[in-house]
C-alpha positions in Angstrom: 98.4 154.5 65.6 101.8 155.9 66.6 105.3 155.9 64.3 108.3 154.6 66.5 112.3 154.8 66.2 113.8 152.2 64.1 116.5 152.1 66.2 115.4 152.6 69.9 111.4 152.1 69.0 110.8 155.2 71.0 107.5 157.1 70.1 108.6 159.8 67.4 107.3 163.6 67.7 105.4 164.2 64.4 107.3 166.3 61.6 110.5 165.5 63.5 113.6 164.8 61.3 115.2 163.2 64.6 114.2 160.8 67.1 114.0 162.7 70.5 115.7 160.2 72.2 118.7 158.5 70.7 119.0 161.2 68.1 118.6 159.4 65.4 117.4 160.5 61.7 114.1 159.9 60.9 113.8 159.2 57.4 110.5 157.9 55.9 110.9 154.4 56.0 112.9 154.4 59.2 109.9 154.6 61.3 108.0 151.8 62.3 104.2 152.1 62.5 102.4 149.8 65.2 99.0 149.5 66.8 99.2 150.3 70.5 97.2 147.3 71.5 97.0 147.3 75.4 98.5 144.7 77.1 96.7 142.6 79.6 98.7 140.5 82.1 98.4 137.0 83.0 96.6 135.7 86.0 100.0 133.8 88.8 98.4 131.3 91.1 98.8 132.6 94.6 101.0 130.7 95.9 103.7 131.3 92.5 103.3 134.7 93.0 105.9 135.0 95.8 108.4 132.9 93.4 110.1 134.0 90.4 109.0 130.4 88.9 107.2 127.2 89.9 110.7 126.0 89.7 111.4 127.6 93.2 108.5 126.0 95.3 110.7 122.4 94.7 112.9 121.5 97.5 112.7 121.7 101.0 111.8 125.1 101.9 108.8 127.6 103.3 106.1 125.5 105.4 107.4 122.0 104.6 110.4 122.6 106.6 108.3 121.7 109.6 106.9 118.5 108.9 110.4 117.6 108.1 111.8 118.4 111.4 108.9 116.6 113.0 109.9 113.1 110.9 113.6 113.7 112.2 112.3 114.0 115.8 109.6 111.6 115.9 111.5 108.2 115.4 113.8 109.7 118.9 111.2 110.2 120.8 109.2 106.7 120.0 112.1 104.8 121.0 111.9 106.4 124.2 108.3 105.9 124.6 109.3 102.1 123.7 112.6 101.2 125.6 112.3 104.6 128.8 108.8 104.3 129.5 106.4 100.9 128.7 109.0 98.7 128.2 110.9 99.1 132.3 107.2 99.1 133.7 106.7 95.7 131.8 109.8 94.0 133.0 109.6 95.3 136.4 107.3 92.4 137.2 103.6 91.4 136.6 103.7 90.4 140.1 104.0 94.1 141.5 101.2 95.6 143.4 99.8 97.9 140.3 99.7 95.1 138.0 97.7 92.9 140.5 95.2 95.5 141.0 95.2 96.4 137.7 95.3 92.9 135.4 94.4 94.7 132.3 98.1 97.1 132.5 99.8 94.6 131.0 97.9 94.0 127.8 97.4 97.8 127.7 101.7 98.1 127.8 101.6 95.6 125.1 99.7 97.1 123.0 101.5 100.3 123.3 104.8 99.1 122.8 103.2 97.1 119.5 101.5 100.1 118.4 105.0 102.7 118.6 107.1 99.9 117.4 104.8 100.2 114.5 104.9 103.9 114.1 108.8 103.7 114.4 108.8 101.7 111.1 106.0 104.0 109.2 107.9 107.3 110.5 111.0 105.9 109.2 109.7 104.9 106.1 108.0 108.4 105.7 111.3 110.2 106.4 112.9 108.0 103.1 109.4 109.2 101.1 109.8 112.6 102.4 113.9 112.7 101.2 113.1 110.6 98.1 110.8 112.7 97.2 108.1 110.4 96.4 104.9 111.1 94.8 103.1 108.8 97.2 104.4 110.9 100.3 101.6 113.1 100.9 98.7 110.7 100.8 101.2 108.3 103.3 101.5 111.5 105.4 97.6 112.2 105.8 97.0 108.6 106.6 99.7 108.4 109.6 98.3 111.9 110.8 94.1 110.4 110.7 95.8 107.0 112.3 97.8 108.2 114.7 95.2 110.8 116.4 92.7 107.8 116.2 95.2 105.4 118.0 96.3 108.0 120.9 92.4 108.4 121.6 91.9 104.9 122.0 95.2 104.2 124.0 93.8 108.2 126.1 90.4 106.5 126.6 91.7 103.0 127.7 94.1 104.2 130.3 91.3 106.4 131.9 89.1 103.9 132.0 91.3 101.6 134.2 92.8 104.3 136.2 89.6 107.2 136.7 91.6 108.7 139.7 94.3 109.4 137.8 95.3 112.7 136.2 95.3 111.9 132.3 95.8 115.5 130.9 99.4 114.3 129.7 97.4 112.1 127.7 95.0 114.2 126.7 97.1 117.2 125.5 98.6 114.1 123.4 95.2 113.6 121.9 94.8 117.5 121.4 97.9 117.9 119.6 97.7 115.2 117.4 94.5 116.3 116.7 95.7 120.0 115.9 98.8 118.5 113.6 96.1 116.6 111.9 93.5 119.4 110.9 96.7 121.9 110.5 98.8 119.5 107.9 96.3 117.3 105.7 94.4 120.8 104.5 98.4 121.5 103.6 99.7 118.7 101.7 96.0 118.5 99.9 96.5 122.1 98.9 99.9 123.7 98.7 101.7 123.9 95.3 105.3 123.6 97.0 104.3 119.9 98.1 102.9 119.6 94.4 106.2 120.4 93.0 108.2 118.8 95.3 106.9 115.1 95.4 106.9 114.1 91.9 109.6 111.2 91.6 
């Protein structure tokens, strides 16, 4: 048990007429006595303790600024998958040499073109989840990450298949990287409190 100051509720000397601090006088009803209970702090999830409040993990910020970037780049980059690359070899002519030798190119263009044209839209209509801040955006994130890894192996394994003399490693660093992004960013949005906080409309 220990008697503090009324007035600054510093600990008092004992017999003192005056509080050693603020100078006080120390009459015997000024003092207050108190139990000095220790105190015990409370446990901060790890990822709060960095922030004054959950309050700061909501917005765009830390990791998340990443797969943000990546939605702004990606529809860019489809397009000219879709309309630089399959698209000229497609109109350049079934009748050409490659696509004589090679009668399965064309459906395998096709498909490609389908499958980014495809992408395009679900990239664009993560980007308004992502800015909306949609509750749904992180389970609609994991599935285009598992679906598009599975969909570059298939189109990686097809265009080997009709051309084993050519180099593929273009294609298959595609396949690596998508695979990377995949076991990088679903762990992320399954786990991290900022994407907890943020996607909640």
């Amino acid at each position: 048990m220990s008697t503090l100051c009324a007035d600054c509720s510093s600990p008092l000397d004992e017999g003192s007429p005056f509080c050693a601090h603020c100078g006080s006088s120390v009459s015997g009803e000024s003092g207050a006595t108190v139990s000095a209970q220790p105190t015990v702090a409370e446990p901060v999830p790890f990822e709060l303790s960095a922030y004054r409040s959950a309050k700061d993990l909501e917005g765009l910020g830390g990791w998340l600024i990443l797969p943000a970037i990546g939605l702004a780049i990606t529809p860019f980059i489809t397009l000219y998958y879709i309309f630089g690359l399959d698209l000229p070899i497609l109109l350049s002519g079934r009748s050409s040499v490659v696509f004589v030798n090679h009668p399965g190119l064309a459906s395998l263009l096709i498909f490609e073109i389908a499958v980014n044209a495809i992408f395009l839209t679900c990239v664009l209509g993560l980007n308004f989840l992502f800015y909306a801040k949609k509750s749904i955006f992180p389970k609609c994130m994991i599935a285009y990450l598992v679906i598009n890894f599975f969909l570059l192996l298939a189109d990686h394994l097809a265009t080997a298949s009709m051309f084993p003399s050519v180099n593929s490693t273009s294609g298959m660093m595609s396949v690596v990287r998508a695979f990377t992004g995949a076991a990088v960013w679903i762990p992320y949005f399954l786990n991290s409190n900022r994407v907890e906080q943020t996607f909640v409309n």
